[in-house]
C-alpha positions in Angstrom: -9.6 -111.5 23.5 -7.2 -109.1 21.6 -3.8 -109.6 22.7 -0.9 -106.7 22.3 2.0 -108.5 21.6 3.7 -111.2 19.4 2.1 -113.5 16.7 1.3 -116.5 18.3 -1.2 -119.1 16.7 -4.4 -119.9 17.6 -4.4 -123.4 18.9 -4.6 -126.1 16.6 -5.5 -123.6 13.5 -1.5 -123.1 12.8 -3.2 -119.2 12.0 -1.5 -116.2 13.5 -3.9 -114.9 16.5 -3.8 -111.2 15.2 -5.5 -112.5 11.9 -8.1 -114.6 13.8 -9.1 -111.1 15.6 -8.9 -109.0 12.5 -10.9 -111.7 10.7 -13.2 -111.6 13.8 -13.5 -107.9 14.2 -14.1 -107.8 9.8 -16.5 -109.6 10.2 -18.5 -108.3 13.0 -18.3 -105.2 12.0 -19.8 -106.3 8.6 -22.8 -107.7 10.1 -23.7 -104.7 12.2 -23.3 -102.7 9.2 -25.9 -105.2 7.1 -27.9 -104.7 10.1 -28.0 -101.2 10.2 -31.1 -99.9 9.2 -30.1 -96.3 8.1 -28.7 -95.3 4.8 -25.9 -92.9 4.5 -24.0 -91.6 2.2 -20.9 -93.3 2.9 -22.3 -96.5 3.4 -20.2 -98.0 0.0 -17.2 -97.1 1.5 -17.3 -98.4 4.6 -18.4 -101.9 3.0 -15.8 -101.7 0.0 -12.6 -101.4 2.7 -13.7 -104.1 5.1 -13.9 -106.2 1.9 -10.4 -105.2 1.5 -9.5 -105.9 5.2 -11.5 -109.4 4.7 -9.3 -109.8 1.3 -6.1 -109.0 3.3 -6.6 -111.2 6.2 -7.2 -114.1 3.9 -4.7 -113.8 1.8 -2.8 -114.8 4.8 -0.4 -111.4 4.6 -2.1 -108.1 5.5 0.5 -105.4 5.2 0.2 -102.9 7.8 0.2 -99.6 5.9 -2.9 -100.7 3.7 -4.6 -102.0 6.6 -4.3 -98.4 8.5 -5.7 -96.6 5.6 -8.6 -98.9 5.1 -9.4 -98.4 8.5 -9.5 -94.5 8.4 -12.0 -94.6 5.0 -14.2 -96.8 7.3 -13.8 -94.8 10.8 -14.6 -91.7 8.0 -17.2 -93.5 6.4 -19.3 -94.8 9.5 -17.9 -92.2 12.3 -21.4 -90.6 12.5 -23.2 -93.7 13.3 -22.4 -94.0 16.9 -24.6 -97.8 17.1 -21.3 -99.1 15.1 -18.7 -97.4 17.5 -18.5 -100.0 19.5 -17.4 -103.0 16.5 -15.1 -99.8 15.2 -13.5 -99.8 18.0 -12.8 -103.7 17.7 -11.6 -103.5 13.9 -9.3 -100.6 15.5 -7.9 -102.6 18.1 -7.4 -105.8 15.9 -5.5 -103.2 13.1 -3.5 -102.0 16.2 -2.4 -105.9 17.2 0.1 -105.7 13.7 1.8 -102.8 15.0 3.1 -99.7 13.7 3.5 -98.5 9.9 6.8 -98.6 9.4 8.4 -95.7 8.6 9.2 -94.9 4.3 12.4 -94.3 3.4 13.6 -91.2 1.8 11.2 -88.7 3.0 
């Protein structure tokens, strides 16, 4: 279950919940990809950011602003294919559980 608030840990893992789903989502979403039968042209992409999102989470400290980008290439990459919506919508939600970008100074 996602949750919207706070870093707690899993039980007994010592891991911070919003990793577990983003690791979760990741890697759902990569297996409904592998699954897919259809080729299309962005098909690289997609697979090439959730490597980076897979990266992230296991280097123990995603940071927020890469995450969001990687997660636009892939709603880009795979938005036509509405069989993957539904474990897009998942990586979206588990993105969402870090919070906002925060906002760059100077500009």
């Amino acid at each position: 279950m996602l949750r919207s608030v706070g870093q707690t840990r899993v039980t007994g893992s010592g891991e911070d919940s919003r990793a577990a789903e983003l690791r979760a989502a990741v890697s759902r979403l990569r297996r409904e990809l592998a699954g897919h039968p259809a080729e299309f042209p962005d098909r690289g992409i997609a697979e090439d950011e959730l490597a980076v999102l897979a990266a992230m989470v296991a280097a123990g400290d995603p940071e927020i602003r890469r995450m969001r980008r990687s997660l636009l290439l892939i709603a880009g990459a795979i938005g036509s294919v509405s069989a993957l919506g539904p474990a897009l919508l998942v990586l979206r939600k588990a993105v969402d559980l870090f919070g906002e970008v925060p906002p760059q100074r100077g500009v």
